[in-house]
VOGU-3710 file (C-alpha; in Angstrom, 3 decimals, decimal comma):
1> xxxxxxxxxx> 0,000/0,000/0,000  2,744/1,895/0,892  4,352/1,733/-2,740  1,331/2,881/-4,026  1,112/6,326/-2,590  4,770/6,525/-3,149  4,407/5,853/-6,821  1,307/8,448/-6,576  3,365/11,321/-4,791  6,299/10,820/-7,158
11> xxxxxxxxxx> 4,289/11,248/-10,420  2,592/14,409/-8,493  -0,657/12,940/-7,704  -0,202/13,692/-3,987  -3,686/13,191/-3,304  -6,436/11,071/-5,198  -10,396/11,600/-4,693  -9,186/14,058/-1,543  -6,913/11,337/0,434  -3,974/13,279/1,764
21> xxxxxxxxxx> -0,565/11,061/0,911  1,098/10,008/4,441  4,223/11,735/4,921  7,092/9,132/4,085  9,595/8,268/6,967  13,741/9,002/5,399  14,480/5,492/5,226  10,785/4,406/3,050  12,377/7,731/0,711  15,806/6,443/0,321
31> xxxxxxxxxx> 14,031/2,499/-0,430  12,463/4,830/-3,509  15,547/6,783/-4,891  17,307/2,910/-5,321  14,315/1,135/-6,807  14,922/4,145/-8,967  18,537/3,045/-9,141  17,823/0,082/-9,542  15,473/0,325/-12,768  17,408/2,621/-14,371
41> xxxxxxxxxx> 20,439/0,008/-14,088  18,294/-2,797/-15,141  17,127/-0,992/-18,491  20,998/-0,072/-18,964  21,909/-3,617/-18,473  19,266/-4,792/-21,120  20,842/-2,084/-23,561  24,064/-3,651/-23,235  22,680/-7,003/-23,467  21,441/-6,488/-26,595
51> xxxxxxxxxx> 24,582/-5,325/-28,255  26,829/-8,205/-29,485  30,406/-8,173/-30,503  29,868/-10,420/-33,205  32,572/-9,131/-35,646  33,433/-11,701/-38,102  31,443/-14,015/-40,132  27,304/-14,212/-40,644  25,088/-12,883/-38,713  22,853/-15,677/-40,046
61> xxxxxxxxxx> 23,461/-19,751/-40,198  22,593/-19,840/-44,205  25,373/-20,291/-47,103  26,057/-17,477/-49,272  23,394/-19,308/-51,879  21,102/-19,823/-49,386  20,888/-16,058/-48,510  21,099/-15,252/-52,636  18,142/-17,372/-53,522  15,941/-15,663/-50,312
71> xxxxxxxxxx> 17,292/-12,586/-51,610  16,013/-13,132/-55,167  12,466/-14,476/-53,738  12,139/-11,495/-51,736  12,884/-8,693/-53,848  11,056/-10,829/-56,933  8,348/-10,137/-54,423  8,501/-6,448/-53,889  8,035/-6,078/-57,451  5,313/-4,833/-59,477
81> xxxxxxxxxx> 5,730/-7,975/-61,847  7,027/-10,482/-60,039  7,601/-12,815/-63,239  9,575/-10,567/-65,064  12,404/-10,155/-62,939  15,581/-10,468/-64,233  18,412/-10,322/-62,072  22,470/-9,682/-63,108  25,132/-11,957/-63,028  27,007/-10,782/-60,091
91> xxxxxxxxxx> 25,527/-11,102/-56,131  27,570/-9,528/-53,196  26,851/-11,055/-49,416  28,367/-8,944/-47,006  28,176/-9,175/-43,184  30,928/-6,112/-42,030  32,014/-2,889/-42,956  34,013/-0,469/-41,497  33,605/-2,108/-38,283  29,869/-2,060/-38,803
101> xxxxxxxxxx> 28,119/-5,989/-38,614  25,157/-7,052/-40,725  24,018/-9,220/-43,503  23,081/-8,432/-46,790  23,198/-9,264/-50,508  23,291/-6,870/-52,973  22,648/-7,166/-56,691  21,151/-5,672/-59,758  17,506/-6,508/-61,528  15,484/-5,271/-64,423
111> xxxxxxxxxx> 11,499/-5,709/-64,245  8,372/-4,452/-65,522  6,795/-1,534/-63,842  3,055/-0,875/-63,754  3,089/0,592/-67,445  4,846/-3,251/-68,467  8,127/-1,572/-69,782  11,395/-2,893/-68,240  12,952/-0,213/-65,874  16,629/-1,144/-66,884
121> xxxxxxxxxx> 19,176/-2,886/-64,273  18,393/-1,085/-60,576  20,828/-2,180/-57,839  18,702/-3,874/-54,437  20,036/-4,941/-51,446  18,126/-7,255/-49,016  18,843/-7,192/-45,792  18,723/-10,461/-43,664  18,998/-9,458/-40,150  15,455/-7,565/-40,996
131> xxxxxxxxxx> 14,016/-9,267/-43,615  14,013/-5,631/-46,030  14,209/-5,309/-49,741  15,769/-1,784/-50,962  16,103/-0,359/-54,212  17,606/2,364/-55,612  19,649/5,510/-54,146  19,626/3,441/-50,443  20,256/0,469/-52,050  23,961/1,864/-53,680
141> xxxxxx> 24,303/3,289/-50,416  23,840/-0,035/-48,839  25,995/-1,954/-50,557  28,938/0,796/-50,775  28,294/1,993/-54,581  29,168/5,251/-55,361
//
């Protein structure tokens, strides 16, 4: 019960429906400022927990052809005309740069857009750690294309 009005005071609802909030004694106080502590170290600890020094390697279990042929399903997908696709010769899986870790495969494909004309080779990159198809600008930026 106690908590309660403490949690009630701290957010600045000293008194609810007209019930005056008992004055707290130093030590019930000091139990609040290192819950307080306490959270705020928790949440900082999850933070770090979720960061992971994975620096070499994939971020993912799959082969290099593995991760090419989801790539190709996925951005065959995000196309207007999925059938048309046509993708170029060359596929690029990376999982680091620059000190940077995550998996992607970049590539190029030509498909029909909505009028049925091919829109000439765009570059994609798919990215596995989020399942995400991009094309275009972001995509050469993705994949380190000036």
């Amino acid at each position: 019960m106690r908590l309660c009005w403490l949690i009630l005071d701290y957010i600045g609802l000293s008194a609810v429906g007209q019930i005056p909030v008992p004055k707290l004694s130093p030590a019930t106080e000091q139990l609040g400022v290192n819950m307080k502590r306490g959270i705020v170290l928790l949440l900082f600890a999850g933070t770090l927990a979720g960061c992971n020094s994975v620096t070499t390697g994939s971020l993912s279990s799959m082969s290099d052809q593995e991760a090419i042929a989801l790539a190709r399903k996925r951005v065959a997908e995000s196309l207007k005309d999925p059938s048309s696709a046509q993708f170029g010769p060359h596929f690029d899986r990376k999982t680091q740069q620059l000190g940077v870790v995550f998996d992607r495969v970049c590539g190029t494909v030509n498909a029909k857009n909505s009028f049925g004309a091919y829109t000439g080779q765009q570059t994609f990159s798919y990215l596995l750690q989020n399942d995400r198809v991009v094309m275009g600008e972001n995509a050469l930026i993705n994949c380190g294309i000036d």
